[in-house]
C-alpha positions in Angstrom: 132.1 108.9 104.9 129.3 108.1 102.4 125.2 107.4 103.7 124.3 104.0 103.9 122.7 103.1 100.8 119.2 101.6 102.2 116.8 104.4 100.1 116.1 104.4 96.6 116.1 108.4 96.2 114.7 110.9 93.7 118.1 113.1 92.2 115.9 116.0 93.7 117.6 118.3 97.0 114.8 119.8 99.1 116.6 123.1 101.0 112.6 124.6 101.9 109.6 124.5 102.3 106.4 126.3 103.4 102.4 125.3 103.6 102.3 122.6 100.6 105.3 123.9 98.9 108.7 122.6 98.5 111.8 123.9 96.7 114.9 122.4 95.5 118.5 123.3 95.8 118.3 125.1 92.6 114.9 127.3 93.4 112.4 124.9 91.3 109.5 125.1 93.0 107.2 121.6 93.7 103.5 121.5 95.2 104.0 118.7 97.9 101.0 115.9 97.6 102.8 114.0 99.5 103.8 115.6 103.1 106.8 112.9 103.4 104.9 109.7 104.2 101.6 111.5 105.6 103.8 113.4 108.4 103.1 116.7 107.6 99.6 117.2 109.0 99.5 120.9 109.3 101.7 122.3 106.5 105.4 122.6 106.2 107.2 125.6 108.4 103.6 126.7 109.8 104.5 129.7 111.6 102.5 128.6 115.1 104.3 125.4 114.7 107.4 127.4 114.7 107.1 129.8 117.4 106.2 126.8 119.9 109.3 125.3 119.2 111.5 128.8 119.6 110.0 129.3 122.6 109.8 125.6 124.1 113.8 125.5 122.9 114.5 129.4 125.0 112.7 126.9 128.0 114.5 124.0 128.4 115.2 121.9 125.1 115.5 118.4 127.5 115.1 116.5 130.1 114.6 113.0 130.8 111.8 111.1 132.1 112.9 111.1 136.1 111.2 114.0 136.7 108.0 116.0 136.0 107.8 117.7 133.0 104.3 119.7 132.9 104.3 120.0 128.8 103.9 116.1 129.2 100.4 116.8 131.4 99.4 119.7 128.7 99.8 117.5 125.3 98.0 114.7 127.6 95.1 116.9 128.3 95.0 118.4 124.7 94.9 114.8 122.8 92.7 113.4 125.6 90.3 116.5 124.2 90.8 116.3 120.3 90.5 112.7 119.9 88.1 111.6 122.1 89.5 108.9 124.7 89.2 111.3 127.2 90.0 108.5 130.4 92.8 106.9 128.2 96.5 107.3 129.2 99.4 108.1 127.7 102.8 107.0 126.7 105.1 109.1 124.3 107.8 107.8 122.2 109.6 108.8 119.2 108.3 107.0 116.3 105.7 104.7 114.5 107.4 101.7 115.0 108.2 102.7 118.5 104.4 103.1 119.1 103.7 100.3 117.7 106.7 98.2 119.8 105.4 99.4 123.0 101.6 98.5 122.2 102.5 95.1 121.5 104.5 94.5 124.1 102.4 95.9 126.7 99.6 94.2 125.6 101.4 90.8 126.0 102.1 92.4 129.8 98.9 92.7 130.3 97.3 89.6 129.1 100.1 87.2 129.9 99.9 85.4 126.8 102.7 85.8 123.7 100.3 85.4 120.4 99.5 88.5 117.8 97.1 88.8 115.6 98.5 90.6 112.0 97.0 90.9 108.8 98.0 90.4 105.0 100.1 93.4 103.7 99.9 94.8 106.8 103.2 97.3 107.5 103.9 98.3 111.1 106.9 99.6 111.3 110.7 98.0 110.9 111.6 97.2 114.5 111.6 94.0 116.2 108.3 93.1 117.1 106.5 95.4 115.0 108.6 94.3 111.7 107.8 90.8 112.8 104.2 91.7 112.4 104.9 93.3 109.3 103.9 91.2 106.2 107.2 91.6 104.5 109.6 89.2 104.7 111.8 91.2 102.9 112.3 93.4 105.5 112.0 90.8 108.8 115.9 89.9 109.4 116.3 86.5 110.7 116.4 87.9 114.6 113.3 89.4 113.8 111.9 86.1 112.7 109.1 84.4 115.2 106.2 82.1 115.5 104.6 84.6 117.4 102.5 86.3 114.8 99.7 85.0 112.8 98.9 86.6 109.9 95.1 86.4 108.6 93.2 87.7 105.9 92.7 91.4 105.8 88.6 91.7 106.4 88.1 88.0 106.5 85.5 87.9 109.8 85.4 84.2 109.4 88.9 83.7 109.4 89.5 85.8 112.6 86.7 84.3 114.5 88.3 80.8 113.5 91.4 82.2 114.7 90.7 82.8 117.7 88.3 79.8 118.3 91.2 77.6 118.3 94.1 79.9 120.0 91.9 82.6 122.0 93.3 81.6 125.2 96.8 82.5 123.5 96.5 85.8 122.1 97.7 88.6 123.4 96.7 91.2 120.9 95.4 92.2 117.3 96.9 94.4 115.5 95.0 96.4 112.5 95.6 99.4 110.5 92.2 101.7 110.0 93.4 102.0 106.2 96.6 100.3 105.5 98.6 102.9 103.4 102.2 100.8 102.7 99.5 98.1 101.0 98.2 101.0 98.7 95.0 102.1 100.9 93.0 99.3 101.8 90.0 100.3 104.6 89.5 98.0 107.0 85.9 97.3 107.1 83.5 98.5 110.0 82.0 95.1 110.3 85.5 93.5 110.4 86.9 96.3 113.0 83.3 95.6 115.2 84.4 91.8 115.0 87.5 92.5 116.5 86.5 94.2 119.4 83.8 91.5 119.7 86.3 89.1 119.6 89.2 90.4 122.3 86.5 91.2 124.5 85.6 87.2 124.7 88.7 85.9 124.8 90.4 88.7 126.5 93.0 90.1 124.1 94.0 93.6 123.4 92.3 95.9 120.5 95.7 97.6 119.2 94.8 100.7 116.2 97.8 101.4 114.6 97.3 104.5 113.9 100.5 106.1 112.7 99.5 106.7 109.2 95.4 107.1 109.1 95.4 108.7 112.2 95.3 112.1 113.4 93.2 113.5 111.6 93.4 112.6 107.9 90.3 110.5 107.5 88.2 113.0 108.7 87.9 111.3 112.4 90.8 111.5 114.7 91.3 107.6 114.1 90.1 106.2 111.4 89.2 103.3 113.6 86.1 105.4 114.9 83.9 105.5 112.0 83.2 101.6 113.0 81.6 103.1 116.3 83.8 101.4 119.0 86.9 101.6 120.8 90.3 100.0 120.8 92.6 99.4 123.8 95.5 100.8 122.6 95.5 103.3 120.0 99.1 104.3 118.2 100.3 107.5 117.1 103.5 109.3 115.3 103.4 110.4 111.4 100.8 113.4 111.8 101.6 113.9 115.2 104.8 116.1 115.3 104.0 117.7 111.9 107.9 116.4 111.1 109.3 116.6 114.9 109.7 113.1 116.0 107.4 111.8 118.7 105.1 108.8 118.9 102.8 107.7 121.3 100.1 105.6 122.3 96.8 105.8 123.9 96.1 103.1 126.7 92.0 102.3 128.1 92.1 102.9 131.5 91.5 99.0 132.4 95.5 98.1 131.8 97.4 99.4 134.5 101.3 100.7 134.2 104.0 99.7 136.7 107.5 100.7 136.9 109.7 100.3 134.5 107.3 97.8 132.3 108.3 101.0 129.5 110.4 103.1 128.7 112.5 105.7 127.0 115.5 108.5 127.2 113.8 110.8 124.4 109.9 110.0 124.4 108.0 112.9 125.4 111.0 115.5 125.7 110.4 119.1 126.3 110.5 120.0 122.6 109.0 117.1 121.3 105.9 118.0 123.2 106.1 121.6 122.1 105.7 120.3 118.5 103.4 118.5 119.1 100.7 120.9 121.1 101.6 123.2 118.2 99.9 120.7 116.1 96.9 120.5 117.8 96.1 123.8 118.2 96.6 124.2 114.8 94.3 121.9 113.7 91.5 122.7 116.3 92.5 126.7 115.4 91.8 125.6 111.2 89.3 122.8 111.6 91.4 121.3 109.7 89.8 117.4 110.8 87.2 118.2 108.9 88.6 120.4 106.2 90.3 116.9 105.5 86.7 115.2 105.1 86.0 118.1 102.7 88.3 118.2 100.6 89.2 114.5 100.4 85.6 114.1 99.3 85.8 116.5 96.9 89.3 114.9 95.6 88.1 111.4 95.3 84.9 112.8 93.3 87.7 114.4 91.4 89.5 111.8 90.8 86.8 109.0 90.1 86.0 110.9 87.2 89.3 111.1 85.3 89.4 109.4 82.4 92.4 106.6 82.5 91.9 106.1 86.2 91.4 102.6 86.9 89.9 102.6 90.7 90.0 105.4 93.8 90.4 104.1 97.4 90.3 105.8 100.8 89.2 108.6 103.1 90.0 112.2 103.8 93.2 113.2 102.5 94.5 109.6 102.5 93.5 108.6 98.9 95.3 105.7 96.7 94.1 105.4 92.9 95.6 103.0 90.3 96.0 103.7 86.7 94.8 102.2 83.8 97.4 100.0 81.5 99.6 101.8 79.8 99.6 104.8 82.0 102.1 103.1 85.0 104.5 106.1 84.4 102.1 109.1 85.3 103.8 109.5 89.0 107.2 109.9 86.7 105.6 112.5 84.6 104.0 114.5 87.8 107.2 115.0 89.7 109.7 115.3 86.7 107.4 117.6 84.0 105.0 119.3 86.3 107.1 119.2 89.6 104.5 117.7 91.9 105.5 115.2 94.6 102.8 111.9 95.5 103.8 108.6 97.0 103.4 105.6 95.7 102.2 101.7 96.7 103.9 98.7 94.3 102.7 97.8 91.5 100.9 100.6 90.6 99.2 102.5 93.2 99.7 106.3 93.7 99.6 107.5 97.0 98.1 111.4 98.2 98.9 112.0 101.9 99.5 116.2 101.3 98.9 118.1 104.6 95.4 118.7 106.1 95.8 122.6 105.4 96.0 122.0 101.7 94.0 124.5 99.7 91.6 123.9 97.3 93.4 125.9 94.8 96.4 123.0 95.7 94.0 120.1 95.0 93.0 121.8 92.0 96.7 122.5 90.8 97.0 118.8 90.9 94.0 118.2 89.4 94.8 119.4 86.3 98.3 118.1 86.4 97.1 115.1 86.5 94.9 115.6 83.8 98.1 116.8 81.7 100.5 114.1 82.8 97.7 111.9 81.4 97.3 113.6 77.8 101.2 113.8 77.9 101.7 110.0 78.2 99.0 109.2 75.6 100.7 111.7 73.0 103.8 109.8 73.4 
């Protein structure tokens, strides 16, 4: 039996990893700018993150969600703590687009109503709803396909408070990304998220922060939503969150009530899941490592902005995006293949840092000068 074909991979076989290292099949060692997608928030193999997991798994590994499970109370209490929204609820899944899923569909619950409110180059996730509210046709299948979501320009105040002049009776819910990472790190404003707010609280929608990829940690606030100074209804939660375990989640405001059986799931919030996850927080408060990613993304992007061949820098914390100038498109090439350093990357020409919060400076350095080289070496060619 072969894999279904759906990823366009690197000929590279990861077999380890440790802190912001990974190593192939053959030994070669790579410094990991990456963290696969921004999930790995606290550094690959951390020995904490381990040991929670050996001794959750010694426990009990499962169990479903038809009885108590205390660990669910204890991550509850601990995220309730590290981010803030301390009279928020929550509701754990597996995944990003699972989050995601469930905040839009219990916002449309609560309100009654069936509109969304989605923005250009938005990305979301690749499930139903949330794919639907995905600006990428290319990925909505035609069951996905509905007249549900309105897409609007990203940071366009005007445009969303035309929006919802004419349909605010209809909308359930607006979804935002605090930077939108798949689009190549793009910040939402603060005036634009404060408009929001503004907004669903006139017309009585529901403030949804996707927060799967900015979130937790990597702007240098727990949600990158915060730096505009007010709160959402619903925040969402997965990449960062099990440092490579799956879970999701969402935080709910205390106004919108649950009832049985409005959501659900067999493997949200198991045992093991939740081990993983505490791990992760304790980690970070243990480190500082929220803001140990305001440090040294500052220090990075300062970095970075003064690279000659660099064409602009975006973002916060350690979720940076920088395009090159013409005629350097094939640097990412040259960083992974020459000097074996992974980054991500944003089409057409956007390269993508997401590496874990624990990074060193000696790390951020080592792909400093790489850089630097991978530069040179292109220019000699």
């Amino acid at each position: 039996m072969s894999l279904f074909n759906v990823y366009p991979l690197n000929p590279i076989a990861i077999t380890k990893a440790a802190g912001s290292r990974v190593w192939d099949d053959k030994g070669q060692e790579y410094l990991d700018m990456y963290g696969g997608h921004a999930v790995i928030s606290i550094g690959h193999t951390h020995p904490h993150w381990i040991k929670r997991i050996e001794d959750q798994l010694h426990a009990i590994a499962f169990y479903s969600n038809s009885v108590i499970l205390p660990i669910q109370e204890q991550l509850a209490t601990a995220l309730n703590d590290i981010s803030g929204k301390k009279d928020y609820q929550l509701f754990l899944c597996n995944s990003g687009a699972e989050a995601n899923e469930n905040a839009l569909k219990l916002a449309s619950f609560h309100t009654g109503r069936k509109k969304i409110i989605a923005f250009k180059k938005s990305f979301h996730g690749r499930t139903s709803l949330a794919v639907a509210a995905t600006d990428n046709p290319g990925i909505v299948a035609p069951v996905n396909e509905t007249d549900n979501i309105i897409f609007l320009p990203f940071n366009d105040v005007e445009a969303l408070n035309t929006c919802f002049e004419k349909e605010g009776a209809n909308i359930a819910a607006v979804i935002i990304e605090g930077i939108q990472g798949v689009a190549g790190i793009y910040e939402a404003s603060i005036l634009f998220l404060q408009a929001i707010r503004k907004a669903c609280d006139t017309y009585g929608a529901v403030y949804i922060a996707d927060s799967v990829q900015c979130g937790y940690g990597r702007t240098g606030q727990f949600f990158a939503h915060d730096f505009a100074g007010v709160n959402a209804d619903i925040y969402s939660m997965a990449k960062g969150m099990g440092n490579g375990f799956p879970i999701g989640g969402i935080l709910i405001a205390p106004h919108i009530q649950a009832k049985f059986g409005m959501l659900g799931t067999t493997f949200g919030g198991n045992p093991t899941a939740c081990a993983a996850a505490l791990a992760v927080i304790e980690v970070m408060q243990s480190e500082n490592l929220i803001s140990a990613a305001k440090q040294k993304g500052d220090y990075l992007i300062k970095a970075l902005k003064e690279i000659d061949g660099i064409k602009v820098v975006r973002g916060r914390g350690l979720m940076i995006g920088f395009e090159m100038q013409t005629g350097l498109e094939d640097v990412r090439k040259v960083l992974l293949n020459e000097l074996k350093i992974f980054t991500g990357e944003a089409k057409p020409n956007v390269i993508r840092l997401l590496p874990s919060l624990a990074i060193s400076m000696q790390e951020i350095d080592l792909f400093l000068n790489g850089l630097k080289k991978a530069i040179q070496l292109i220019k000699q060619n």
